[in-house]
C-alpha positions in Angstrom: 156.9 114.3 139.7 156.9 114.4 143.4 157.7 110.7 143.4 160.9 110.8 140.9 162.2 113.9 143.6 161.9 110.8 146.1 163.2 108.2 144.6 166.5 110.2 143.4 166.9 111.8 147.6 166.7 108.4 148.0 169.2 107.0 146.1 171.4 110.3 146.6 171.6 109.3 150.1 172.3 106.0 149.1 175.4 106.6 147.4 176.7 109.0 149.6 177.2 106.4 152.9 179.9 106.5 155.0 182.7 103.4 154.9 183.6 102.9 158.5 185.7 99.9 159.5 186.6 97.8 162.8 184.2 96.3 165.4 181.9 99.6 165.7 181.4 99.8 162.3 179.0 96.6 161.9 177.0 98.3 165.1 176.6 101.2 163.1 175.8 100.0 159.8 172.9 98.0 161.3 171.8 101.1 162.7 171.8 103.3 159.7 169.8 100.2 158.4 167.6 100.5 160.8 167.3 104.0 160.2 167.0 103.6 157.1 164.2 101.3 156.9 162.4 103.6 159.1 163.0 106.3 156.7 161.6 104.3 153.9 158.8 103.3 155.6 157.7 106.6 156.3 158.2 108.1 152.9 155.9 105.1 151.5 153.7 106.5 153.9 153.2 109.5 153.3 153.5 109.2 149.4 150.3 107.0 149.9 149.1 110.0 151.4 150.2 112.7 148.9 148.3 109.9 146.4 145.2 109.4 147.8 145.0 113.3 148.2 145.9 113.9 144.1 143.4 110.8 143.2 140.3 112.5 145.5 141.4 116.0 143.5 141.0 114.4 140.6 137.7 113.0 141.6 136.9 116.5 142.2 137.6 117.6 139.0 135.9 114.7 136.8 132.6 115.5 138.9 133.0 119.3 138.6 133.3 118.8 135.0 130.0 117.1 134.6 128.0 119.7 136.5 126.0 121.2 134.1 124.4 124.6 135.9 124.6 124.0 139.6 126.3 126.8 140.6 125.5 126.0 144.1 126.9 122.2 143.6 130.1 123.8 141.9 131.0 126.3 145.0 130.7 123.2 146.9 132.8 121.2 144.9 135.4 123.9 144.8 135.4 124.3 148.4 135.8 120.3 148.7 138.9 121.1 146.1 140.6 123.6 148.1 140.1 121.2 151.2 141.9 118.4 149.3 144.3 120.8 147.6 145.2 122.3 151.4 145.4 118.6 152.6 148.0 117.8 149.9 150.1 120.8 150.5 149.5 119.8 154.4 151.2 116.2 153.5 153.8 117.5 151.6 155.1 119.8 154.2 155.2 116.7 156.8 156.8 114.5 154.2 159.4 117.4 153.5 160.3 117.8 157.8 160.3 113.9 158.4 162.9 114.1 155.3 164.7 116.8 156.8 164.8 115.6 160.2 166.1 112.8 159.3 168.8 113.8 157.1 169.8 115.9 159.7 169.9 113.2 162.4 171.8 110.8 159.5 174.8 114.0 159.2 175.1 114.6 163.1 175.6 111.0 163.3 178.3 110.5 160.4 179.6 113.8 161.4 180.8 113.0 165.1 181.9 109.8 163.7 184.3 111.2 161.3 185.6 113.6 163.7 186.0 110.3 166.4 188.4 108.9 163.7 189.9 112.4 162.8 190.8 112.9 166.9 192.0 108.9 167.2 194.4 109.6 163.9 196.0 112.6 165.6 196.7 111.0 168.2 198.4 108.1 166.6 200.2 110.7 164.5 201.6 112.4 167.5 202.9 109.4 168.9 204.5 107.8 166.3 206.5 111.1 165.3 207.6 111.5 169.2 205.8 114.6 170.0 
């Protein structure tokens, strides 16, 4: 489930580029690809992570399961699962910042661009209508 959130953030931010155009705007798009490329790399990452986490919890489990009687073997294993459990929660919450942080550095950078363009189209305005 955590991998279908992923993908569509992914391909929400996809879809929502900004279209720049001039010289500066092939600069930038190779940045943002940069960027982006970055970004992807470090989700993979981390969802490698978050599923070698989930498969050592399931481990847990299957062996848990087959313990017949060891009470002392099952506290163990339970501690060993609320070790992995804390360890996925502990990946999720890095994968959720890097996410954040980077959407955040992706809207201050489309965000002083637009107002660039906004501030060089007054300007134009003003002078063509004489003021």
């Amino acid at each position: 489930m955590l991998k279908k959130i992923l993908i569509i953030f992914c391909a929400c931010i996809l879809l929502t580029s900004c279209v720049s155009t001039g010289r500066g705007a092939d600069k930038s798009i190779i940045e943002h690809q940069r960027k982006l490329g970055e970004y992807q790399a470090a989700v993979s990452y981390h969802l490698g992570r978050v599923d070698a986490c989930a498969a050592r919890i399931a481990d847990i489990r299957e062996r848990a399961d087959s313990l017949t009687g060891e009470i002392d073997r099952v506290i163990e294993l339970f501690d060993e699962y609320q070790r992995a459990v804390e360890q996925l929660i502990r990946e999720y919450n890095t994968l959720r910042d890097a996410v954040e942080a980077k959407n955040e550095a992706m809207y201050g950078a489309l965000s002083d661009s637009i107002y660039n363009d906004i501030d060089k189209t007054d300007r134009l305005l003003s002078l063509l209508e004489g003021d």
